[in-house]
C-alpha positions in Angstrom: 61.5 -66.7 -115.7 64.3 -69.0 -115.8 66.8 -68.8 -112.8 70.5 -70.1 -112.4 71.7 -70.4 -109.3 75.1 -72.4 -107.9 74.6 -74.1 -104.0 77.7 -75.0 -102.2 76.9 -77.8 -100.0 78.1 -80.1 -97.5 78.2 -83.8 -98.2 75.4 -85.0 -96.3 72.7 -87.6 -96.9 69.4 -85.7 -98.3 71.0 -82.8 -99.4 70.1 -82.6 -102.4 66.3 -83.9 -101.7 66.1 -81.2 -98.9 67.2 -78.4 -102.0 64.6 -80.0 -103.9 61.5 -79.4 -101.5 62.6 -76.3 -100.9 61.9 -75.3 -104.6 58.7 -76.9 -104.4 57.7 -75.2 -101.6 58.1 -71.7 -103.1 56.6 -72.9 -106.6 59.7 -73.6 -108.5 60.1 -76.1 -111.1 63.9 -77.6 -111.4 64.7 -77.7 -115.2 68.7 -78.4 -114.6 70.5 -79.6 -112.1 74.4 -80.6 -112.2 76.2 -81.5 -109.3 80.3 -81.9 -108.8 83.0 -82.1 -106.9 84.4 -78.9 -104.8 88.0 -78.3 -104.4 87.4 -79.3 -100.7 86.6 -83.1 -100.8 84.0 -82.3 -98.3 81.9 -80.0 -100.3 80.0 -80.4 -103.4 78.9 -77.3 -105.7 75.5 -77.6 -107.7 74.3 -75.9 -110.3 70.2 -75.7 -110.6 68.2 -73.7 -113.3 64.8 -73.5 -112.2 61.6 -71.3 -113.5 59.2 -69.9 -111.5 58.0 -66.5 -110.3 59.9 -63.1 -109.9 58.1 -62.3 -106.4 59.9 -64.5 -104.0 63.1 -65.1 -105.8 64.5 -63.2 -103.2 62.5 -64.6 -100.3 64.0 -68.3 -101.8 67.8 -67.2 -102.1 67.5 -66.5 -98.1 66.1 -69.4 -97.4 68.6 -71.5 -99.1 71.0 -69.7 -97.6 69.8 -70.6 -93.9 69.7 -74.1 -94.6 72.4 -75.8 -92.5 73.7 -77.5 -94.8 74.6 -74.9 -97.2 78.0 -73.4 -97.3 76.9 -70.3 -100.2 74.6 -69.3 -102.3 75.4 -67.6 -105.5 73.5 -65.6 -108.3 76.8 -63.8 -109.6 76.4 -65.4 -113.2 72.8 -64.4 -113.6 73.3 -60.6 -112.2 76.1 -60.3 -114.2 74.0 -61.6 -117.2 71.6 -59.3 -116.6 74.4 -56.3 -116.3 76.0 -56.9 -119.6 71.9 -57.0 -120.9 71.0 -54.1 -119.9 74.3 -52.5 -121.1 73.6 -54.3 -124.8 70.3 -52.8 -124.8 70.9 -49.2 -124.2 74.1 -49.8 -126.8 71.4 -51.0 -129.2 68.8 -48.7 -128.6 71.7 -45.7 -129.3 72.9 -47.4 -132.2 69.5 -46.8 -133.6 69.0 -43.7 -132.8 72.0 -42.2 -134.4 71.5 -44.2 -137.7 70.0 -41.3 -139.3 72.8 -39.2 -138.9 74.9 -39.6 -142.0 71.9 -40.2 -144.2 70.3 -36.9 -143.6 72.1 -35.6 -146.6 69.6 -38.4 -148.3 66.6 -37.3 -147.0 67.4 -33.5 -147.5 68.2 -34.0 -151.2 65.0 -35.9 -151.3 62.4 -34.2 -149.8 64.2 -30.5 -149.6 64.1 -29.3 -146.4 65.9 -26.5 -144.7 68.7 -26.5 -142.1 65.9 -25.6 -139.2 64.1 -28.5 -140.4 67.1 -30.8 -140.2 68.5 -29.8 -136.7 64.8 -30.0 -135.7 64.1 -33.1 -136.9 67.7 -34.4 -135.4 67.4 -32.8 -131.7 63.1 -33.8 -131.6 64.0 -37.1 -130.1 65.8 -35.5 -127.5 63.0 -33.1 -126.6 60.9 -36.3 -126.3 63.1 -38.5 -124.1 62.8 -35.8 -121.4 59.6 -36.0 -120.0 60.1 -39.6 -120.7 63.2 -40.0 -118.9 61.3 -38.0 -115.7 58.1 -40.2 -115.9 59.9 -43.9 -116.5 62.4 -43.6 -113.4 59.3 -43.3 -111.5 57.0 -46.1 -113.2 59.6 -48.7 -113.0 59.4 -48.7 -109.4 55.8 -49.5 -109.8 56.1 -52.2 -113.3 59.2 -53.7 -112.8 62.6 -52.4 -114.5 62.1 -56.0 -117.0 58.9 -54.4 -118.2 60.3 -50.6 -118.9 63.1 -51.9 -120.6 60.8 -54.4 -122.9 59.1 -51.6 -124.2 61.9 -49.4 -124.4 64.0 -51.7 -127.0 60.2 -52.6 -128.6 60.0 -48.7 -129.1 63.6 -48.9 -130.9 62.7 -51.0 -133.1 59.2 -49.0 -134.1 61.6 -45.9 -134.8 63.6 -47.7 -137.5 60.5 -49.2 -139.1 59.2 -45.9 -139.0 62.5 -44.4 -141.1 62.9 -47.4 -143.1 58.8 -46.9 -144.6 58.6 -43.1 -143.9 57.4 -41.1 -147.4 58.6 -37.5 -146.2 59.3 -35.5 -142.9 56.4 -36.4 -141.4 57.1 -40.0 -141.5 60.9 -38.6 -140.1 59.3 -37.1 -137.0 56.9 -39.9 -136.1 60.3 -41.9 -136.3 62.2 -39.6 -134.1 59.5 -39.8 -131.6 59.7 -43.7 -130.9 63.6 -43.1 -130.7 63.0 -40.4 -128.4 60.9 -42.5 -126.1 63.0 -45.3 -126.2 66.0 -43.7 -125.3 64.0 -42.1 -122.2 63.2 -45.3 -121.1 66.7 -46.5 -121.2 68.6 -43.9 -120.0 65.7 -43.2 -117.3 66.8 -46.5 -115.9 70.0 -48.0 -116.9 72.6 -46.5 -114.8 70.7 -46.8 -111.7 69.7 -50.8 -112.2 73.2 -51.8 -113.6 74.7 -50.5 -110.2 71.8 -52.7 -108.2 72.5 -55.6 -111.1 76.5 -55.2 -109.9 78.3 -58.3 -108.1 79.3 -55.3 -105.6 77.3 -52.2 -106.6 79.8 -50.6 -108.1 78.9 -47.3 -108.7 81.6 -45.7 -110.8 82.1 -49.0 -112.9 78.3 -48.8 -113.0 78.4 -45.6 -114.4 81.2 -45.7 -116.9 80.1 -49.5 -118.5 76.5 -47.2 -118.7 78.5 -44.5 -120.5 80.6 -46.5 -122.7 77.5 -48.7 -124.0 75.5 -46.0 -125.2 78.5 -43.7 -126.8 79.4 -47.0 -128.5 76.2 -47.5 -129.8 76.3 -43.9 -131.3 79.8 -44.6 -133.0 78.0 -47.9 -134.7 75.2 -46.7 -135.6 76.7 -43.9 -138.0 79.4 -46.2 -139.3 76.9 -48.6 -140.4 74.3 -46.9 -142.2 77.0 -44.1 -143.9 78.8 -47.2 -145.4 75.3 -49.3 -146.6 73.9 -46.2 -147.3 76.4 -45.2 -149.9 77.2 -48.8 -151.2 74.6 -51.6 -150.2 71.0 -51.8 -152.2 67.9 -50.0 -150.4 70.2 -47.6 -148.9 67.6 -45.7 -146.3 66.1 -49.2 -145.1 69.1 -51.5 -145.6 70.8 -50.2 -142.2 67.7 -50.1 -140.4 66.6 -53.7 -140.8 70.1 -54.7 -139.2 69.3 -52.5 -136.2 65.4 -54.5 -135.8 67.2 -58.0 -135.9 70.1 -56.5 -133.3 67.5 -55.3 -130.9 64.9 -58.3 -131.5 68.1 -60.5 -129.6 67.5 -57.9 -126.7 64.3 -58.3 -126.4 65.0 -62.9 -126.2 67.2 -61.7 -123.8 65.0 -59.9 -121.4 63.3 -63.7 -120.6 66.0 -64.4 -118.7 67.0 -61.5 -117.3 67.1 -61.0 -113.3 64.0 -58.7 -112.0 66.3 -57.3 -109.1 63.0 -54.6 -108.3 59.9 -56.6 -107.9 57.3 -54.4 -109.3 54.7 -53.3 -106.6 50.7 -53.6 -106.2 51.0 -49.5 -105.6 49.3 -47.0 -108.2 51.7 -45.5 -110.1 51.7 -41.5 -108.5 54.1 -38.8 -110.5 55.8 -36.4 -109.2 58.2 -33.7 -110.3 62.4 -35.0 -109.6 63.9 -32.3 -107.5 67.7 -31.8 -106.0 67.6 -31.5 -102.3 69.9 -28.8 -101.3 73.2 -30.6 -100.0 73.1 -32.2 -103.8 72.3 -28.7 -105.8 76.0 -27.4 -106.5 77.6 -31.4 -107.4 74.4 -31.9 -109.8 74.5 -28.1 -111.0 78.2 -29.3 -112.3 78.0 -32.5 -113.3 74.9 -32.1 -115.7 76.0 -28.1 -116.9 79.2 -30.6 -117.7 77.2 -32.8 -119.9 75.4 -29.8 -121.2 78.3 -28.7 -122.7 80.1 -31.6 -123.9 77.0 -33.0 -125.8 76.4 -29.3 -127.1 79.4 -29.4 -129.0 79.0 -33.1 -129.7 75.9 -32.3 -131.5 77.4 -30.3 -133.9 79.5 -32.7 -135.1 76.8 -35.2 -135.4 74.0 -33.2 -136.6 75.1 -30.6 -138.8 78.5 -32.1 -140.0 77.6 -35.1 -141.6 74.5 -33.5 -143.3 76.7 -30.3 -144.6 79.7 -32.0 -144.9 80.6 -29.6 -148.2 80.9 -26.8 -145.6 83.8 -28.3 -143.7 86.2 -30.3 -146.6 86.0 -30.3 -150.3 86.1 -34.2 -150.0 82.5 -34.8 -149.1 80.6 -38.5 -149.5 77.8 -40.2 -147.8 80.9 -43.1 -146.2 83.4 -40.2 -145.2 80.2 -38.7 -143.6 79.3 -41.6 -142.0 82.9 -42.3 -141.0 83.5 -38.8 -139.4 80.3 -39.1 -136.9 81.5 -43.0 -136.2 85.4 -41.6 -135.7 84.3 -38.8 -132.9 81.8 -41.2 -131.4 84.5 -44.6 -131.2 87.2 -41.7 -130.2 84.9 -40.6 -127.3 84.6 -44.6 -126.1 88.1 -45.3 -126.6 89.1 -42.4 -124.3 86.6 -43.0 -121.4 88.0 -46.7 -121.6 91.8 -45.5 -121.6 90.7 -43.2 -118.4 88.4 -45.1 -116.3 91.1 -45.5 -113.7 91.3 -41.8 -113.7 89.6 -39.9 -111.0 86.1 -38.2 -112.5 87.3 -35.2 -111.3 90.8 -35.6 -113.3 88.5 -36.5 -116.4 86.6 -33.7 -116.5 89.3 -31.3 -116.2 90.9 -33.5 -119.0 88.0 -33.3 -121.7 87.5 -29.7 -121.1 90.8 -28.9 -122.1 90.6 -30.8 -125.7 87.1 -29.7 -126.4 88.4 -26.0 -126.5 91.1 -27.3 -129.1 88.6 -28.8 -130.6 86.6 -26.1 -131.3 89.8 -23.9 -132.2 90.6 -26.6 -134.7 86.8 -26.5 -136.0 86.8 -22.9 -136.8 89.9 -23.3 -138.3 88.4 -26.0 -140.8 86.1 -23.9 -142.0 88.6 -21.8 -143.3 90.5 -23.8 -144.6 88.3 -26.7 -146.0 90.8 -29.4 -145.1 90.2 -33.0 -144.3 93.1 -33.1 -142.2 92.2 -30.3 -140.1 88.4 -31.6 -140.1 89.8 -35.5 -138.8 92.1 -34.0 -136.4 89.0 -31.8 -135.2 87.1 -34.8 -135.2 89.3 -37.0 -132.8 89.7 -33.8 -130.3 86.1 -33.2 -129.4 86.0 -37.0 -129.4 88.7 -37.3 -126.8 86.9 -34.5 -124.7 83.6 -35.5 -125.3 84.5 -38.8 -123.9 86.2 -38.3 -120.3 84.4 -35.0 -119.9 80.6 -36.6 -120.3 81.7 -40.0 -118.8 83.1 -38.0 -115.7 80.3 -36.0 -114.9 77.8 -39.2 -114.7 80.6 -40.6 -112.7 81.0 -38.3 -110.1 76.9 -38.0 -109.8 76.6 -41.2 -109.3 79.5 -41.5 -107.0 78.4 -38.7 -104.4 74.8 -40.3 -104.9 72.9 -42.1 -102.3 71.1 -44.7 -103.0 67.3 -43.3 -102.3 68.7 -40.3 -104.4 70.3 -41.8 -107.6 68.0 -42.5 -109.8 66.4 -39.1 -109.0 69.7 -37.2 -109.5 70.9 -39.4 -112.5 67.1 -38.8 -114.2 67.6 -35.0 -113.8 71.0 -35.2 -115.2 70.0 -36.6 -118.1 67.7 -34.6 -118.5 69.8 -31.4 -118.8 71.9 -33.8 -121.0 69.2 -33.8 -123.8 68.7 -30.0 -123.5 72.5 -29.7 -124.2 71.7 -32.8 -127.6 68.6 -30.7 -128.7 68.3 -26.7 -127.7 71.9 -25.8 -129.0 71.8 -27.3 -132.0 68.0 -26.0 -133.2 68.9 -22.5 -132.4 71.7 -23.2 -134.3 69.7 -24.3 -137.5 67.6 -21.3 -137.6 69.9 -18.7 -136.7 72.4 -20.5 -139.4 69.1 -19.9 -142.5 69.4 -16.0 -140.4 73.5 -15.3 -140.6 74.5 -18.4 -143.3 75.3 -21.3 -141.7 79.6 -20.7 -141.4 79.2 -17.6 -139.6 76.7 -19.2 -136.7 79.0 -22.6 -136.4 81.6 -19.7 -136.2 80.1 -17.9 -133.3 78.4 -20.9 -131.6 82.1 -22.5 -131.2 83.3 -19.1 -129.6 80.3 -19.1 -127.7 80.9 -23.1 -126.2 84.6 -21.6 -126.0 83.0 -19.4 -123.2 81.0 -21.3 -121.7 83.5 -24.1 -120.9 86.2 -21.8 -119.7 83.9 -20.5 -117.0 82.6 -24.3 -116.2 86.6 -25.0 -116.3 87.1 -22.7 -113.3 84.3 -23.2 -111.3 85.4 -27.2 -110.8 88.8 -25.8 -110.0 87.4 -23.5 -107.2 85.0 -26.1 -106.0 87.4 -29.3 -105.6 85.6 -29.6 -101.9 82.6 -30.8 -103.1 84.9 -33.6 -105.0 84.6 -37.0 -103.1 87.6 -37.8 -100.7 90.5 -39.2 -102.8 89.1 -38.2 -106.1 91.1 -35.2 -106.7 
C-alpha cells in the first residue's frame, strides 16, 4: 500500500538520511520525496510517499514522531482520503441499489408479476443486508475494514450485472441478493470507521457525512436509470453499466486507502450484537425513529414509482424516476441545511413533516394531482431526511467507542426491517383490500405510530446528551 505522509523537521545535517533509515528499517520503500521551505526559516516540511506494509504503519508514525529532530508528523491528507472513500463507496453502493426503482414498471409489464411480488422483490435486499450487517461488523475486526469494503463494492457491482442479464424474476432476486449483501457490508461498517478515519473523530460529522452519502446515492440512482430508461438505447442495462464503471473507481481507490484497523491473526468467533441496559431506551428510540421514517420512505420508493397511475394521471417512466430522485435529493438537502441543528431538534423536526406528508399522500390519491403528489413528495423528503439523519446522530453521539459499532450494527438493522417488513405486508394486503385502500390505511397507521414516537422523545429529553436539546 502506498503511504503519504508530511515530516516537519528541524534543519539539521542528516536529517533527511536519518528519515531515510528509518523507513528501511521498518520495510518501507520511498517512492516520493519533496522537501521545502517552512514558514519558520528554521524548519523544513517534507513530503514522502512510501509503500510498504499495513502492520506497522502505526508502529512507524511513532517512531518518527520520537525522533529528535522532528517537529510533527502528519497523516491528515491520507485519513481524510480515506474518509471521503469510504463515504463515495457507500454513495455508490446505494446508488446501485436503488436503480431498480423506477424501472420496476419495466419489469412488471414484462414479465407480469403481482404487487406482492414487486414489494418482495424490492424489500428482499433488505432482509438480506441484515444478518449481513450483524456478521460483517464482527469480521472486519478480524480481515481488515480494506478487505470488507473490497468485497462489499465487488458485490455492488455483481447485483447490477445480475439486473442488466437477468431473463425474469428469478434473475431479479439473485440480483437483489448481491445488493443486499453489499449494502450490509457497507453500512455494517461505514459509520463506525469514518469516525476512526476522522482528523478528530468526529462523531456527529461522522455520522451525518455517513447519512448524507448513502441518501445521496439513493436520489442518483433513481434519477439516472428513470431518465436512460425512458430515453437512452438498452434501457434495463444502459443505467446499470454506468453504476459498474462508478463503483470499479471505488474499488482503484481502495489501493490507497488507510487500513486504520490492522486485521488480526484471531479466528473469526460470532456472536449475537446486544444493547447493554444503560443503552436500551437511547437505541430503543433512535432506531424505532429510523423504523418509521424509512417505513414511509419506502412507500414512496417502492410502490410509487412502479404504480405511479394510482397517484397522478400524468404517469411516465422519467416523471417516475424523477419523483423517487426528488424525495431522495429533498431528504439530503435537508440533513445538509440542518446539520448544525441539534439531533434532538432534527428529529422533532422530521416527525412533524412526515405526518403532513402522509396527510398530503392520502389526499393525492383522491385527487390524482401532480401538484399534490410533488408537494407530497418534498414533505416526506424533508422529514425523512433530519428525522433518519438525527437518530444515527444521536446513537452515535451517546456511543462509546467499544459500543458503536455494536449499537450502530443493531440500528441498522431495525432500519432495514422498517425498508422491507412494511412495505411486503403492504403488497399483499394491497392484492387483499386493492392497493388505494391499504396505502390509505398504512398512512393512517405510520400517522399513529409517529405521534406516539413524537411524544415519547418529548417525555424523555433526559436521556438527550448535555447541550443537545
Amino acid at each position: 500500500m502506498i503511504h503519504t505522509i508530511s515530516i516537519l523537521v528541524k534543519n539539521h545535517p542528516g536529517v533527511l538520511a536519518q528519515l531515510s533509515d528509518l523507513f528501511v528499517h521498518r520495510g518501507y520503500n520511498i517512492e516520493k520525496i519533496k522537501a521545502g521551505k517552512y514558514k519558520k526559516t528554521n524548519l523544513t516540511q517534507i513530503n514522502m510517499a512510501a509503500t510498504g506494509s499495513e502492520d506497522s504503519f502505526d508502529l512507524l508514525i511513532d517512531q518518527l514522531g520520537a525522533l529528535s529532530q522532528v517537529v510533527k508528523v502528519d497523516i491528515a491528507k491520507q485519513r481524510r482520503y480515506s474518509f471521503w472513500l469510504v463515504a463515495f463507496c457507500l454513495c455508490m453502493t446505494l446508488l446501485g441499489t436503488n436503480l431498480p426503482a423506477p424501472l420496476y414498471s419495466l419489469y412488471k409489464e414484462k414479465w407480469n408479476f403481482t404487487s406482492g411480488t414487486m414489494t418482495f422483490i424490492y424489500a428482499l435486499y433488505a432482509l438480506i443486508v441484515i444478518p449481513t450487517i450483524i456478521t460483517v461488523a464482527q469480521l472486519s475486526e478480524q480481515w481488515g475494514r480494506k478487505k470488507v469494503l473490497f468485497t462489499g463494492v465487488t458485490l455492488s457491482i455483481f447485483g447490477s450485472i445480475g439486473f442488466a442479464v437477468s431473463d425474469g424474476v428469478n434473475g431479479l432476486i439473485l440480483a437483489r441478493i448481491f445488493q443486499g449483501l453489499s449494502v450490509g457490508i457497507l453500512n455494517g461498517i461505514a459509520v463506525s470507521y469514518m469516525t476512526e478515519l476522522h482528523p478528530f473523530q468526529d462523531k456527529v460529522k461522522s455520522a451525518f457525512v455517513a447519512a448524507i452519502a448513502g441518501t445521496l446515492g439513493n436520489a442518483l440512482g433513481p434519477l439516472i436509470s428513470g431518465f436512460l430508461g425512458e430515453y437512452a438505447p438498452y434501457p434495463l442495462q444502459f443505467s446499470y453499466l454506468i453504476h459498474i464503471l462508478l463503483a470499479a473507481t471505488g474499488i482503484l481507490g481502495l489501493k490507497f486507502m488507510l487500513e486504520k484497523n490492522v486485521p488480526t491473526n484471531r479466528a473469526a468467533s460470532l456472536r449475537l450484537p446486544s444493547v447493554t441496559k444503560e443503552f436500551r431506551w437511547p437505541f430503543l428510540m433512535a432506531s424505532s425513529t429510523s423504523f418509521l421514517s424509512w417505513g414511509i420512505m419506502s412507500l414512496m420508493l417502492s410502490v410509487m414509482p412502479t404504480y405511479l397511475g394510482l397517484f397522478t394521471s400524468h404517469a411516465s417512466l422519467s416523471l417516475s424516476g424523477t419523483m423517487v430522485a426528488l424525495v431522495l435529493g429533498v431528504s439530503t438537502l435537508h440533513q445538509i441545511m440542518l446539520r448544525k441543528q441539534s439531533a434532538f431538534r432534527s428529529i422533532i423536526i422530521g416527525y412533524i413533516l412526515l405526518i403532513i406528508g402522509l396527510i398530503f399522500l392520502v389526499v393525492t390519491l383522491f385527487t390524482k394531482s401532480l401538484f399534490f403528489l410533488i408537494l407530497t413528495t418534498v414533505l416526506i423528503g424533508l422529514g425523512n431526511g433530519p428525522s433518519y439523519a438525527g437518530s444515527l446522530a444521536y446513537l452515535n453521539q451517546i456511543s462509546t467507542n467499544e459500543m458503536r459499532t455494536n449499537l450502530t450494527s443493531l440500528f441498522f438493522v431495525v432500519t432495514y426491517l422498517g425498508i422491507s417488513i412494511p412495505m411486503v405486508t403492504l403488497g399483499y394486503i394491497g392484492e387483499l383490500i386493492g392497493l388505494t385502500h391499504a396505502i390509505q390505511w398504512y398512512s393512517y397507521i405510520m400517522i399513529g405510530f409517529i405521534i406516539l414516537s413524537l411524544i415519547k422523545w418529548l417525555r424523555g429529553k433526559r436521556f438527550v446528551p448535555n447541550g443537545q436539546v
